[in-house]
C-alpha positions in Angstrom: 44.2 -46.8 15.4 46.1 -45.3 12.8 44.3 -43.1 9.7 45.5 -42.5 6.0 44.0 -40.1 4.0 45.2 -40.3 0.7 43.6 -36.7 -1.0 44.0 -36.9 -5.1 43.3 -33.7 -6.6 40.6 -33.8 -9.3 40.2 -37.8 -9.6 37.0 -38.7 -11.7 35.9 -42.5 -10.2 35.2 -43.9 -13.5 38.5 -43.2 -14.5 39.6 -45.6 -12.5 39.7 -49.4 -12.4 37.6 -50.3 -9.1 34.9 -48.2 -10.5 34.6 -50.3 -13.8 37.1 -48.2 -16.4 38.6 -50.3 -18.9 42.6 -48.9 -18.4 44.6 -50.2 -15.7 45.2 -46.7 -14.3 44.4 -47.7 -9.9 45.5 -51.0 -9.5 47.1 -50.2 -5.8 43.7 -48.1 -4.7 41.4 -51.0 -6.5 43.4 -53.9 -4.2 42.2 -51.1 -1.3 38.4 -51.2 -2.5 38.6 -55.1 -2.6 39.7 -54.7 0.8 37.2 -52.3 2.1 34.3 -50.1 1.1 33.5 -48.7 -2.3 30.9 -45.3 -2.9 29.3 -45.4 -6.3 27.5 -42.2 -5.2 29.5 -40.0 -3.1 30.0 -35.8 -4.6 30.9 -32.9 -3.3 28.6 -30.5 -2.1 30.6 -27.5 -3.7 33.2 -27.5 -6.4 35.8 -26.9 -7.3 39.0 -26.8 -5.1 38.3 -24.5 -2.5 34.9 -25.1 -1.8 34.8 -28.5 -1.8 37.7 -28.5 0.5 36.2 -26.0 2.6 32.8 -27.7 2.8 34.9 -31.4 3.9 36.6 -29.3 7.0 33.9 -27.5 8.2 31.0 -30.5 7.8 28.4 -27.4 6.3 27.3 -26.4 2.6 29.3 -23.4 1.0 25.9 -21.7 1.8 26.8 -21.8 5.2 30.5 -21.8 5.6 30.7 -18.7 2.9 33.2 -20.7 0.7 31.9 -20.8 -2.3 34.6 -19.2 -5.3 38.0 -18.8 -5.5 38.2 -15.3 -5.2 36.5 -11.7 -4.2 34.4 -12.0 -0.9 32.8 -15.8 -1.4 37.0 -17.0 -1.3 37.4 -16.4 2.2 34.7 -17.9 5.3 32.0 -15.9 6.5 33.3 -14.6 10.0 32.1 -16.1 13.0 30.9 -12.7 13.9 29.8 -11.9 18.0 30.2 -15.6 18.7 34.3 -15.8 18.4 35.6 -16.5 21.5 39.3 -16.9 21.7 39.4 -19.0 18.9 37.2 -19.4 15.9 35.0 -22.1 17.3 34.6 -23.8 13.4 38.4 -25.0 13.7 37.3 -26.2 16.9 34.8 -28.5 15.4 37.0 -29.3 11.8 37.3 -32.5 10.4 41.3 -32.9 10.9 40.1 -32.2 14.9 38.1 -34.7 15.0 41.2 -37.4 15.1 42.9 -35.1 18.2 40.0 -35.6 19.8 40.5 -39.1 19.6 43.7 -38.9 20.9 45.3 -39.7 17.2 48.7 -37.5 16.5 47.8 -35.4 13.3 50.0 -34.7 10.6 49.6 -33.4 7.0 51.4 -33.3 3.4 49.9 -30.6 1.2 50.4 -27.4 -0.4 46.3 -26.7 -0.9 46.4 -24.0 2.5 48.8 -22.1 0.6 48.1 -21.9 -2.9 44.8 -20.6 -1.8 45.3 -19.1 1.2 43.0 -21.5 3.1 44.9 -21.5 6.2 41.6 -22.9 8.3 42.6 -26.3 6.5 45.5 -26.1 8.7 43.5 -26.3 11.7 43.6 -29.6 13.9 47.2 -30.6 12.4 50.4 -30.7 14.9 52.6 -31.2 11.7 52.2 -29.7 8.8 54.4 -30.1 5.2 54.3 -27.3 2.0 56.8 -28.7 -0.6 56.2 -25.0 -1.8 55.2 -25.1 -5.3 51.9 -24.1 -4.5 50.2 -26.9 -6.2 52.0 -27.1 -9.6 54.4 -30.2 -8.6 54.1 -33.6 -9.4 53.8 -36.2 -6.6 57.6 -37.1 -6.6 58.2 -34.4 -4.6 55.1 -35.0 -2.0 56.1 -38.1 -1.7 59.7 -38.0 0.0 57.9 -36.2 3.3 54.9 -38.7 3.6 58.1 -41.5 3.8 60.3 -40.2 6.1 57.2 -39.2 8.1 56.4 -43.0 8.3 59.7 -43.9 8.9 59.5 -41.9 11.8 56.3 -42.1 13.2 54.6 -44.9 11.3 55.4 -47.8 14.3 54.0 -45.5 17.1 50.2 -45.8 17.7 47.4 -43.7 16.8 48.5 -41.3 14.6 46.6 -39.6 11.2 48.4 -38.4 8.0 46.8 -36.4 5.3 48.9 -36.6 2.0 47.6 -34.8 -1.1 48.9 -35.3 -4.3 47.7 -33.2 -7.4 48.8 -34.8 -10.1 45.7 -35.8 -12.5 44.7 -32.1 -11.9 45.4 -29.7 -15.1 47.6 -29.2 -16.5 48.2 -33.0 -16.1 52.0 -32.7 -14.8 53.0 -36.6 -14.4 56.7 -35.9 -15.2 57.7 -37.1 -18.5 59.8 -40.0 -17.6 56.4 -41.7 -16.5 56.2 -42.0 -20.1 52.2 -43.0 -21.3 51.2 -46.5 -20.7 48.2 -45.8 -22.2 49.6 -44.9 -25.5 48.9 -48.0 -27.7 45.6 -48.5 -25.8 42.4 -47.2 -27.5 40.0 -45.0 -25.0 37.9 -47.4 -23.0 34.5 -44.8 -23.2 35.2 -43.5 -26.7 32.0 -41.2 -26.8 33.4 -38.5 -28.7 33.4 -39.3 -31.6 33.5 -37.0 -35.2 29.7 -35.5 -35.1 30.5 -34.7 -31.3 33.5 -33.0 -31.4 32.3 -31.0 -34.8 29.9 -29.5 -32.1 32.5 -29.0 -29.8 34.5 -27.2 -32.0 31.8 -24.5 -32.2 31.5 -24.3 -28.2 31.6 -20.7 -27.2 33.1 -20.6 -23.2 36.4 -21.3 -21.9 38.5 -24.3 -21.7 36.8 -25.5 -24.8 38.3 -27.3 -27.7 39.4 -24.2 -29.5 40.6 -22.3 -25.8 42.4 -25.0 -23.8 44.1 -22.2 -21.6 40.9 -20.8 -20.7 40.5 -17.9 -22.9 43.5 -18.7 -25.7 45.0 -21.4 -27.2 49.0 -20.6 -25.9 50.5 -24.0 -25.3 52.1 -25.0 -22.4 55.5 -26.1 -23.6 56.6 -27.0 -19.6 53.6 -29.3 -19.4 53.6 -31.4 -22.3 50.6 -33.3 -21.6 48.6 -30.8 -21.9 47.6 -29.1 -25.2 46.8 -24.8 -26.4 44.0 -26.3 -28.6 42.2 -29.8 -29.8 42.1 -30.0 -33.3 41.2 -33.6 -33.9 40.0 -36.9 -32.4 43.6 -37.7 -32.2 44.9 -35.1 -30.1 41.2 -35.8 -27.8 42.9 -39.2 -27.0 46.1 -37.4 -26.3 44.2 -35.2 -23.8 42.6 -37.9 -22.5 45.6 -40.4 -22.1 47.6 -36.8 -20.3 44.5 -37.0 -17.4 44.9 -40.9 -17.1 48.5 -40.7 -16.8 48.1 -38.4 -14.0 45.8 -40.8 -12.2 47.9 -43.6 -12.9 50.7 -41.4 -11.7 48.9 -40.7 -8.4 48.3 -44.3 -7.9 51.8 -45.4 -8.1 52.8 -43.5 -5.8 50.4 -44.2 -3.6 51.2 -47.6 -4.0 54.9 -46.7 -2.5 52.9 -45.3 0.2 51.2 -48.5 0.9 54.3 -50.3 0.6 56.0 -48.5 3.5 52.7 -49.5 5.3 53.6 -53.1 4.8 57.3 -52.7 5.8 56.7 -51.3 8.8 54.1 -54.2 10.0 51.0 -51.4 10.1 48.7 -52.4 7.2 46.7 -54.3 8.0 45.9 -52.1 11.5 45.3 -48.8 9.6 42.3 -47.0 8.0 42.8 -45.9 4.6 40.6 -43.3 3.0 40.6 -42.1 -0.4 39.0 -39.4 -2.2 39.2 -36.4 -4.6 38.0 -33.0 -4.1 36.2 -32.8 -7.6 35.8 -34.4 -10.8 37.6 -33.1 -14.4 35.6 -32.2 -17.6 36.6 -34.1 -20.1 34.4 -33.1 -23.4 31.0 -33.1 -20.9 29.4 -30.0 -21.8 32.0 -29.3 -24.6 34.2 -28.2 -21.6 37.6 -30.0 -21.6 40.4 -30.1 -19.2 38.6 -27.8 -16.4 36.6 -28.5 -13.4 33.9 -25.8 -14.3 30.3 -27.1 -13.5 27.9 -28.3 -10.9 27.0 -31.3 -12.7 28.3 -35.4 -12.4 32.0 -35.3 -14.1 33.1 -32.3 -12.1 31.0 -33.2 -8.7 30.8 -36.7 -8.5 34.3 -37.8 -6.6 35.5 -41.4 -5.4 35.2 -42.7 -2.2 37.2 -45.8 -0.7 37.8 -46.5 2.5 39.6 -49.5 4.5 38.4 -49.8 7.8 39.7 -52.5 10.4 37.1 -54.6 11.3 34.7 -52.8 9.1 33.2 -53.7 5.6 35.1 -55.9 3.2 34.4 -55.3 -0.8 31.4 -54.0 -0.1 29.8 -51.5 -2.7 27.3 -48.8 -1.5 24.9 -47.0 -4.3 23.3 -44.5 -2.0 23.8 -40.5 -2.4 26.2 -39.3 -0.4 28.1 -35.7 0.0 31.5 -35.3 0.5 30.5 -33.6 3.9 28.8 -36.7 5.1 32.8 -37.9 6.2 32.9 -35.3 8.9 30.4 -37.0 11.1 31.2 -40.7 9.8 34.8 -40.1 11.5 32.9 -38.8 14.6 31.1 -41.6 15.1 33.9 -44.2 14.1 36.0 -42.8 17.0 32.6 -41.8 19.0 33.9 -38.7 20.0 31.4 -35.4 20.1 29.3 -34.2 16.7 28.5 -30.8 16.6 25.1 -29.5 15.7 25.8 -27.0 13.0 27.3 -29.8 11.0 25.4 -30.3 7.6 26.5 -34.6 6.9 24.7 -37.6 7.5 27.2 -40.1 9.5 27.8 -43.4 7.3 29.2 -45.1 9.9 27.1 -48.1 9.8 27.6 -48.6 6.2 31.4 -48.7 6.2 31.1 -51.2 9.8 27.7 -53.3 8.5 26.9 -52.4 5.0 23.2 -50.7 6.0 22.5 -47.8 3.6 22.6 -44.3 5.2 22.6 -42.2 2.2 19.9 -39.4 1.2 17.1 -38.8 -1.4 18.8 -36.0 -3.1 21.7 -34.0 -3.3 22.0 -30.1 -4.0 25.4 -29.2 -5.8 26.8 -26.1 -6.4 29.6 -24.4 -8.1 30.8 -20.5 -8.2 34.4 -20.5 -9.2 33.5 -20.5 -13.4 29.8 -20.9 -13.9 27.4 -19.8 -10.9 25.0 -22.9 -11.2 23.4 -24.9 -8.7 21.6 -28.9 -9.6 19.6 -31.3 -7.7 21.1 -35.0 -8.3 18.2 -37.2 -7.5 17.2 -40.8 -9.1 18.4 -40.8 -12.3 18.2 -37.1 -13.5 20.9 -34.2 -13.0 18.8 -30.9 -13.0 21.0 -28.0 -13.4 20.0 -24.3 -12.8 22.2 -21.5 -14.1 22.7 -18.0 -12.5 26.1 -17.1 -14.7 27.1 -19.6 -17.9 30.8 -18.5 -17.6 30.2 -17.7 -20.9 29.6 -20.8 -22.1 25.7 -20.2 -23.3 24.3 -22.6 -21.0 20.3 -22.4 -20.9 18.9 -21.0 -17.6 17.4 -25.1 -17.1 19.5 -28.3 -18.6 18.0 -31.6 -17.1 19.8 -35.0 -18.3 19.1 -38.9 -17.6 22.4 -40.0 -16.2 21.1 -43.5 -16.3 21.5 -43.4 -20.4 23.3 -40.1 -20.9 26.3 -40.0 -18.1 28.2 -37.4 -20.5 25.0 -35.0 -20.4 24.7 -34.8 -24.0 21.1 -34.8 -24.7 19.4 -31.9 -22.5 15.7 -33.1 -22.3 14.4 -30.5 -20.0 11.7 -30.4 -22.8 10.7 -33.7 -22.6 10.3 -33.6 -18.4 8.7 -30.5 -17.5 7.4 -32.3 -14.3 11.1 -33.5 -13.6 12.4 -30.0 -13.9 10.2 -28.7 -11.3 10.9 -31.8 -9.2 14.9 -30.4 -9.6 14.1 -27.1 -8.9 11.8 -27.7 -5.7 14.6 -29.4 -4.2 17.4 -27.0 -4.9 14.7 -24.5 -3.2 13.9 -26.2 -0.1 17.5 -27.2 0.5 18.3 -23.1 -0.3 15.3 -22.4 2.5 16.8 -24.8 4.7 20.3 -24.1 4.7 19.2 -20.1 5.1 17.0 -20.9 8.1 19.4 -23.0 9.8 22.7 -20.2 8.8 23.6 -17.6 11.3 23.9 -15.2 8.6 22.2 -13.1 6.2 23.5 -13.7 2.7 23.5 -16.3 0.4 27.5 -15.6 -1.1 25.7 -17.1 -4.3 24.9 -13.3 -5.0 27.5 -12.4 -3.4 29.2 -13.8 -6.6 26.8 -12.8 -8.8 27.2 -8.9 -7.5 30.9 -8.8 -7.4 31.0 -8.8 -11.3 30.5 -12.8 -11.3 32.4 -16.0 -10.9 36.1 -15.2 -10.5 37.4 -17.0 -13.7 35.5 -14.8 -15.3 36.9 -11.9 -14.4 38.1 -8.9 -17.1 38.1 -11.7 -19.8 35.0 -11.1 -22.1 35.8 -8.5 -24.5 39.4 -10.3 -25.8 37.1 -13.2 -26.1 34.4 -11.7 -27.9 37.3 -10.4 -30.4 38.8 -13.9 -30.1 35.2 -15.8 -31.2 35.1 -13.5 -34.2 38.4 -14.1 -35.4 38.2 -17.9 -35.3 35.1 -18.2 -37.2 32.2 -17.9 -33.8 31.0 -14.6 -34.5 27.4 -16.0 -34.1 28.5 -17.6 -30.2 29.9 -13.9 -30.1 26.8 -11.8 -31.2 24.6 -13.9 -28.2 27.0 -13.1 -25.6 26.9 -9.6 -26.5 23.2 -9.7 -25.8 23.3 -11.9 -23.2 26.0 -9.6 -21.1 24.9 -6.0 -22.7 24.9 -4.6 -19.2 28.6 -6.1 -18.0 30.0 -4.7 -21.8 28.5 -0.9 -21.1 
């Protein structure tokens, strides 16, 4: 059998048609759903980039695999330690691996290993491709080696390609002769409206209305799409329409992809799989255009997957983690699982439609806020360690049934619910220590190395910065709130 994993960087599913959004941004991935299976409820375990990624290879929780930030100590895996034989026996046991062991040729198209220095990722591939912009180039130029790979190998048997394209991920860099389809089209999910953004404009934290680049309002005059500041509900739409473009970028492209599948004869025999590694804020939490929490936009990620002989338009509503694919693929090829993986196979779900998913998910997220939440039923609990600096309460609990865009925080109102959320995220922290060969949990290793790495030397040009655009109350609480980082 042949595999094609088609990796979009930062694609939010209901910003895309075969999850239900109003814009015709996926129509070549939504003809893929209709052909196969569909995830309404599939995250990652860890955000953003990095640790998402690094939980998907390994199978285990950031807890485990010491992935957790994107830089200091919690950027790089714990060491295997007295265990390492020759090799480090995790890339033994990787996803990408999991193919060879099937006898599949394995092949990859992405710049993610080096633009942050995850060369583990590597692991498992016999071809590897870096266009060598280190993430910042749109998909035109991904796409050339994914084609002429085809070309080449597409016809022989049993092969699996990874391509990654990054284009709906800030700052939104669809080239400018994709022009906006969207631009005469009003915004499908227009929640933001005037009393909302008036709040937003009085968010304190970066990548907020007033701080697009993360701590200051500098434009990007290379990336047009994207925007130094939002100033009205106007240039919100032109934010917006900037992400959708991306997506509809990425889907265009993978189109061309699936085209090339068709020429060659080899559809209709090859798995397709389709996913993100994260979500995008977009307004949630008065954060725009960053993938900064551990809450639905930023961890909830698509999941659609073509499987010959398997499922046909079939839609699954259980809770799923983004780890759950290592051992899904194990048992699809029925090679060897490992026992320190952390997923739950849903093998039988994508070949028979039973549910395999879980009660409850634990997510986590290091990189700009150090915050960990318990998805369960219909409620999102979120527990913060570090607000980024965004003054997040230490508990926010929301009813994604009737509030998907977390705007009411009704931790107030569920007291019982709240301790429901924070059991979990305890018992899965017990667990995951028990079961870990080592000591720390690189939460606090984040939280001791001066906090979550976007972070970083930034707080007292923002305090200035808050004060001289009218904040000076967001500024006084940070003061307090930090007193001992600002001695």
């Amino acid at each position: 059998m042949n595999v094609l994993f088609i990796d979009i960087d930062t694609l939010r599913p209901d910003h895309m048609g075969c999850y239900g959004y109003g814009r015709n941004t996926t129509p070549n991935i939504d003809a893929i759903a209709r052909e196969g299976v569909r995830f309404d409820n599939y995250y990652c375990s860890d955000a953003p980039c990095l640790p998402s990624r690094a939980a998907l290879v390994s199978g285990t929780f950031g807890i485990k695999n010491g992935v957790v930030g994107h830089g200091g100590t919690a950027a790089d895996r714990f060491r295997e330690g007295i265990t390492r034989e020759f090799r480090d026996n995790r890339d033994d046991w990787n996803f990408h691996n999991i193919f060879r062991r099937a006898g599949l040729y394995t092949a990859s198209v992405s710049t993610f290993p080096e633009r942050h220095s995850a060369w583990w990722f590597q692991a498992g591939f016999q071809e590897t491709y870096n266009e060598g912009h280190t993430g910042m180039e749109s998909g035109e130029k991904v796409l050339p080696y994914a084609l002429d790979w085809l070309d080449r190998n597409g016809t022989k048997k049993d092969w699996y390609l990874h391509v990654h394209f990054w284009d709906p991920h800030t700052p939104y860099r669809a080239p400018e002769s994709f022009g906006n389809p969207f631009e005469n089209e009003p915004l499908p999910d227009n929640w933001i409206n005037s009393e909302v953004f008036a709040l937003h404009k009085q968010h304190v934290g970066p990548h907020c209305a007033n701080e697009m680049n993360m701590f200051n309002d500098d434009p990007c005059p290379q990336w047009p799409r994207f925007m130094g500041r939002i100033d009205s509900l106007e240039d919100v739409k032109k934010l917006i329409d900037g992400y959708d473009c991306g997506v509809a970028y990425a889907d265009q492209l993978t189109g061309q992809i699936f085209d090339k599948l068709k020429e060659l004869g080899i559809y209709e025999d090859t798995a397709v799989i389709i996913t993100a590694d994260h979500g995008e804020n977009l307004g949630e939490l008065g954060i725009y255009s960053e993938h900064a929490t551990a809450d639905h936009p930023c961890c909830h990620i698509p999941l659609v997957l073509k499987w010959p002989g398997g499922q046909k338009g079939h839609v699954d509503q259980e809770l799923h983690y983004n780890l759950d694919l290592v051992p899904t693929m194990a048992d699809l090829f029925h090679v060897e699982k490992s026992d320190t993986w952390d997923g739950v196979s849903m093998a039988e779900t994508i070949l028979d439609g039973k549910d395999a998913g879980r009660d409850s998910l634990v997510l986590s997220q290091m990189a700009h806020v150090c915050q960990r939440s318990a998805r369960f039923g219909d409620w999102l609990y979120v527990r913060s360690y570090h607000d980024g600096f965004h003054l997040f309460d230490r508990e926010m609990l929301y009813n994604l049934k009737i509030d998907v865009h977390e705007q009411k925080d009704v931790k107030d109102e569920h007291p019982e619910i709240c301790a429901r959320g924070a059991k979990i995220i305890l018992d899965w922290q017990d667990k995951a220590m028990t079961e870990s060969p080592y000591t720390q949990d690189p939460l606090w290793t984040v939280m001791k190395e001066n906090g979550p790495y976007h972070t970083w030397n930034s707080l007292p040009a923002y305090l200035k910065r808050l004060e001289e655009t009218g904040r000076k109350e967001g500024a006084d609480k940070l003061r307090e709130r930090y007193a001992k980082q600002l001695k």
